[in-house]
DOKE-705130 format. One record per residue (C-alpha): x, y, z. Coordinates in steps of 0.1 Angstrom, whole numbers, always signed. Example, Ala and Ser with C-alpha at 12.3 -4.5 7.8 and 13.67 -1.06 7.14 Angstrom:
BEGIN
((+123 -45 +78)) ((+137 -11 +71)) 
This chain:
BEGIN
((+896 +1161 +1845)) ((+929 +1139 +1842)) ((+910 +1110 +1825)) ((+892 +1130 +1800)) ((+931 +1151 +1794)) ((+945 +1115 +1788)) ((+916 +1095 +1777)) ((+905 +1072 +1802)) ((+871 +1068 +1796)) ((+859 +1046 +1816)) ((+880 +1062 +1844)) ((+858 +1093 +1831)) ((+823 +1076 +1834)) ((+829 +1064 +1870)) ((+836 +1096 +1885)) ((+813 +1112 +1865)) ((+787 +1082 +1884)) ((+806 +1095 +1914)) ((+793 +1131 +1908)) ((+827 +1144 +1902)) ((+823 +1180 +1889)) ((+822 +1181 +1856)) ((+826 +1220 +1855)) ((+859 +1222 +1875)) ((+886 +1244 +1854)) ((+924 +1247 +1858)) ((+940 +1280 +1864)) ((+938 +1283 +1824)) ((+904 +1279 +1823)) ((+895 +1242 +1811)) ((+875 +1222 +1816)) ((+875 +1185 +1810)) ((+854 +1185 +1783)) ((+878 +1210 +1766)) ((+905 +1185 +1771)) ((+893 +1156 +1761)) ((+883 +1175 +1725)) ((+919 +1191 +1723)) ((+932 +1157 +1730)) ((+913 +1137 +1702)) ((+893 +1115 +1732)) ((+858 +1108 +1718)) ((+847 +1085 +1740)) ((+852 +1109 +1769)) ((+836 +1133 +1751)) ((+806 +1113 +1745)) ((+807 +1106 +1783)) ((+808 +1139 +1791)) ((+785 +1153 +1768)) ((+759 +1122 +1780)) ((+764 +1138 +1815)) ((+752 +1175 +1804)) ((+790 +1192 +1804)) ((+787 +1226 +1795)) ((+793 +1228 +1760)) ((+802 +1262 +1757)) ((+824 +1264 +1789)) ((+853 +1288 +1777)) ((+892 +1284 +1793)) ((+908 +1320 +1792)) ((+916 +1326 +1761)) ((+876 +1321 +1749)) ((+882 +1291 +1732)) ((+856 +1265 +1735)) ((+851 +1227 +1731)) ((+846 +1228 +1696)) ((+878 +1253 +1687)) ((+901 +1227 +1700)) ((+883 +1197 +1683)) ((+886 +1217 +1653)) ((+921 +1231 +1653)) ((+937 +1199 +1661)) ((+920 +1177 +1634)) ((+897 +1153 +1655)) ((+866 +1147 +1634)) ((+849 +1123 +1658)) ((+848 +1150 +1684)) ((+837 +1176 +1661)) ((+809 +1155 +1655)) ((+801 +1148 +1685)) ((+800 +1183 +1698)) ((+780 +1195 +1669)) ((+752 +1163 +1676)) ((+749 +1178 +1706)) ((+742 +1217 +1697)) ((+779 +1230 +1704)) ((+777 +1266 +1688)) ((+799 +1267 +1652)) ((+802 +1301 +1652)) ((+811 +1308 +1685)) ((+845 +1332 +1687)) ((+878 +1333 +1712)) ((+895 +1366 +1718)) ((+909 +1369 +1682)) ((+878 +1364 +1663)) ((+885 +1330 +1655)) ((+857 +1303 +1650)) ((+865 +1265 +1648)) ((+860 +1265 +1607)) ((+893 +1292 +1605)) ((+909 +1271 +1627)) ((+903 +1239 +1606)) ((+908 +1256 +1576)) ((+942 +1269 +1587)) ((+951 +1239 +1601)) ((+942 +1215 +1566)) ((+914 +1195 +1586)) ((+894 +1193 +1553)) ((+873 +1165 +1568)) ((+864 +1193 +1601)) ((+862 +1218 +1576)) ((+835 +1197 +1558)) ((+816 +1190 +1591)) ((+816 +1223 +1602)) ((+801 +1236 +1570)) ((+776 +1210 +1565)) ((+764 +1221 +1605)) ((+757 +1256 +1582)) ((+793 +1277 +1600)) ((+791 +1308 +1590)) ((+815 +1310 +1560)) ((+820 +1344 +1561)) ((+830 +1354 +1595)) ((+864 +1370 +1597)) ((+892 +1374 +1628)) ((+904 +1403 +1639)) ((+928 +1411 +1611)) ((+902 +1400 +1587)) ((+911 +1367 +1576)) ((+884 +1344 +1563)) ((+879 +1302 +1566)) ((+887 +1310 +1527)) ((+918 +1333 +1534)) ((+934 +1312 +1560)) ((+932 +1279 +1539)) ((+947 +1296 +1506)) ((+971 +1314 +1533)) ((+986 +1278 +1543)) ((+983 +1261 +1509)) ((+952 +1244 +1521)) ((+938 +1232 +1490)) ((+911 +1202 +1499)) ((+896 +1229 +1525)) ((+893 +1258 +1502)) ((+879 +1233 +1475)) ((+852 +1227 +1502)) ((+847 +1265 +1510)) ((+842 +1271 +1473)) ((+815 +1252 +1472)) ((+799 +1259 +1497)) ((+799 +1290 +1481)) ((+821 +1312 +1499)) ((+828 +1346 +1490)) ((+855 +1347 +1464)) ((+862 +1388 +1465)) ((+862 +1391 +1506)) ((+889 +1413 +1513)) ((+909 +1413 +1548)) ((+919 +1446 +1565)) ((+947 +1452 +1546)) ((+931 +1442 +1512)) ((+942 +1409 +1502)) ((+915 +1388 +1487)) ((+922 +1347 +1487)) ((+936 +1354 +1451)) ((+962 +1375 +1464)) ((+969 +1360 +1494)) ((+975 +1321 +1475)) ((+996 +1341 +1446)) ((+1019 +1358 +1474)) ((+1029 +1326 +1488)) ((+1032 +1303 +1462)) ((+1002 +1280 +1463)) ((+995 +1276 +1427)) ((+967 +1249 +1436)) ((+946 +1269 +1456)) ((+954 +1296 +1428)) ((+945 +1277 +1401)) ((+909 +1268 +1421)) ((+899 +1301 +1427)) ((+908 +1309 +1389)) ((+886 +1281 +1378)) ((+856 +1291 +1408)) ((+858 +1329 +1388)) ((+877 +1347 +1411)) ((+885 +1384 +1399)) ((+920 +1380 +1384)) ((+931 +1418 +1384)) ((+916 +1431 +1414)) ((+941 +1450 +1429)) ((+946 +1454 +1468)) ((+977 +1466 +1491)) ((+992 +1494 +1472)) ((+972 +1491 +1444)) ((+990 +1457 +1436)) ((+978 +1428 +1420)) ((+984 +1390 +1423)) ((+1002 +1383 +1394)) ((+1024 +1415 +1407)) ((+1024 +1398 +1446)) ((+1030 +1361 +1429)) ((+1064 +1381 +1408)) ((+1075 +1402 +1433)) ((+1076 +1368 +1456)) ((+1096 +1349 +1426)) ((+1067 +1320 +1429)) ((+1071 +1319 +1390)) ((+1042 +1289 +1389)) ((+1018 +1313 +1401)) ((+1033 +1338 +1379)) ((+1029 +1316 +1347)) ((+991 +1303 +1363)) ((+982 +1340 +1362)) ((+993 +1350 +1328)) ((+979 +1313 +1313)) ((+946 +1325 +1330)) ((+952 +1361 +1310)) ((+963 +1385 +1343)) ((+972 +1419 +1329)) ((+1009 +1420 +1328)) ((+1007 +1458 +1323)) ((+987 +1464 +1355)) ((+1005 +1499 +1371)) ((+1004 +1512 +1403)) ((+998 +1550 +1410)) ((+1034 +1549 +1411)) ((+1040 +1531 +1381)) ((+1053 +1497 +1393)) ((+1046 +1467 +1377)) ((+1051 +1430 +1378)) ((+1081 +1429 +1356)) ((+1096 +1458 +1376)) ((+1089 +1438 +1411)) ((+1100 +1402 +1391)) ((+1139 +1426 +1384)) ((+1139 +1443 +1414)) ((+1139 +1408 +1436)) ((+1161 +1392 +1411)) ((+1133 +1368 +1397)) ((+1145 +1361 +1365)) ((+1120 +1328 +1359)) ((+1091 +1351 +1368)) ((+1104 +1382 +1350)) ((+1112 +1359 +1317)) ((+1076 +1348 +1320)) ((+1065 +1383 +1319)) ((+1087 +1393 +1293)) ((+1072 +1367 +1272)) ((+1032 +1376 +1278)) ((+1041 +1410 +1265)) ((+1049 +1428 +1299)) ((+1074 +1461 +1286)) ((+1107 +1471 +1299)) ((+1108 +1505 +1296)) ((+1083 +1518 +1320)) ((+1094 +1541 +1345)) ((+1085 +1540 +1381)) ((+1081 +1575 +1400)) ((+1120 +1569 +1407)) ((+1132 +1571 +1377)) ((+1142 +1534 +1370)) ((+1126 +1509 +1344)) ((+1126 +1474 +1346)) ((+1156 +1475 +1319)) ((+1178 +1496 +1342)) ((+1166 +1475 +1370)) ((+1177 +1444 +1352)) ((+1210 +1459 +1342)) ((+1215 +1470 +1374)) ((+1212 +1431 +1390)) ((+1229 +1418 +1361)) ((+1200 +1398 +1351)) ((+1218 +1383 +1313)) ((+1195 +1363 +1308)) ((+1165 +1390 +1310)) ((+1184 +1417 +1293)) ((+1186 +1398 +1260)) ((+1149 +1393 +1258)) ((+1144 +1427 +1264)) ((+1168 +1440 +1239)) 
């Protein structure tokens, strides 16, 4: 177990001559094959994979072989695993499979692998997160580029609601934005409290997203059932780039919210100067 942790492979391939046992798992539940893949070793993972290792041995958390290999970016054990039958799809306690965790993590080149061996592009962890979702999450652009197309679904919505769109828009990603604008994506879908991205993307003050959206014609006059919109998120958060933006596409000051305030008395309010003269 210590050579494959630390990569000793031929260490590795005389005690597995030696009939070491190749199943033997620490008090967290791996196994030396799961080392060696978390640790980048491919050569003891050939070793041990040559010597029938269980493939799907699981430490406690229910993370396999294959989750580490993936999560941590090393390709030649990926492959590796997945030459030998390793399952793609399998799932640790969260719902996780090794293609979220690449795709979180920016492997693009794991990412690739793992769809090519036909993952499952759709599965989703327990809070609902796609492979999609969790590379557009991070900023992940080469992986969602590979996701897309590989045809993944563009409108999949997590528990909450976000789509990709959203979830790229609220965190300032304008390259995975600007993909999933070009792959179709529904622009004005809305999702948490009936908001849209353009309204998460101007509430957030990412004001490239912001002008992405509106170049890629976002409603600027989308309203909740409580009658906020963008420009009235872009004020209240002090986002003057992102309100000025808005201003400009047409968005209108003087909409009132169910509190009483418009974006106008919102901007007076934060003495936004700049924003009031546009909108007077």
């Amino acid at each position: 177990m210590l050579s494959a942790e630390n990569g000793h492979d031929l260490c590795a391939h005389t005690l597995i001559e030696a009939k070491a046992d190749l199943e033997k798992q620490t008090a967290k539940g791996s196994t030396a094959l799961i080392f060696a893949a978390q640790n980048g070793h491919d050569l003891c993972v050939l070793e041990l994979i040559k010597a029938k290792a269980n493939l799907e041995a699981v430490e406690n958390k229910g993370w396999t072989a294959i989750m580490f290999a993936s999560q941590n970016g090393h390709e030649l054990c990926l492959l590796e695993l997945i030459k030998a039958g390793a399952n793609v799809d399998a799932t640790e306690e969260d719902d996780y499979t090794a293609l979220i965790f690449a795709c979180q993590n920016g492997h693009e080149q794991c990412a690739h692998a793992l769809i090519k061996a036909n993952a499952d592009l759709e599965k989703q962890n327990k809070n609902g997160f796609t492979s999609l979702m969790k590379a557009a999450h991070n900023g992940h652009e080469l992986c969602l580029l590979e996701l897309l197309k590989a045809g993944a679904n563009l409108e999949a919505q997590m528990n909450q609601g976000f789509t990709a769109l959203m979830i790229s828009a609220q965190n300032g990603h304008d390259l995975c934005l600007r993909a999933l604008i070009q792959a179709k994506t529904e622009i004005d879908k809305a999702g948490p409290q009936d908001f849209t991205a353009l309204m998460f993307a101007s509430s957030n003050g990412h004001d490239l997203c912001a002008r992405t959206l509106i170049e890629a014609k976002a409603n600027v006059h989308h309203e909740t059932p409580k009658h906020v919109t963008a420009l009235n998120m872009a004020c209240e958060n002090s986002h003057e780039a992102c309100a000025l933006l808005l201003l400009r596409a047409g968005a209108r000051a003087d909409v009132a919210d169910d509190w009483g305030d418009t974006p106008l008395s919102i901007a007076q309010k934060k003495y936004m100067d700049n924003v009031l003269a546009l909108m007077q």
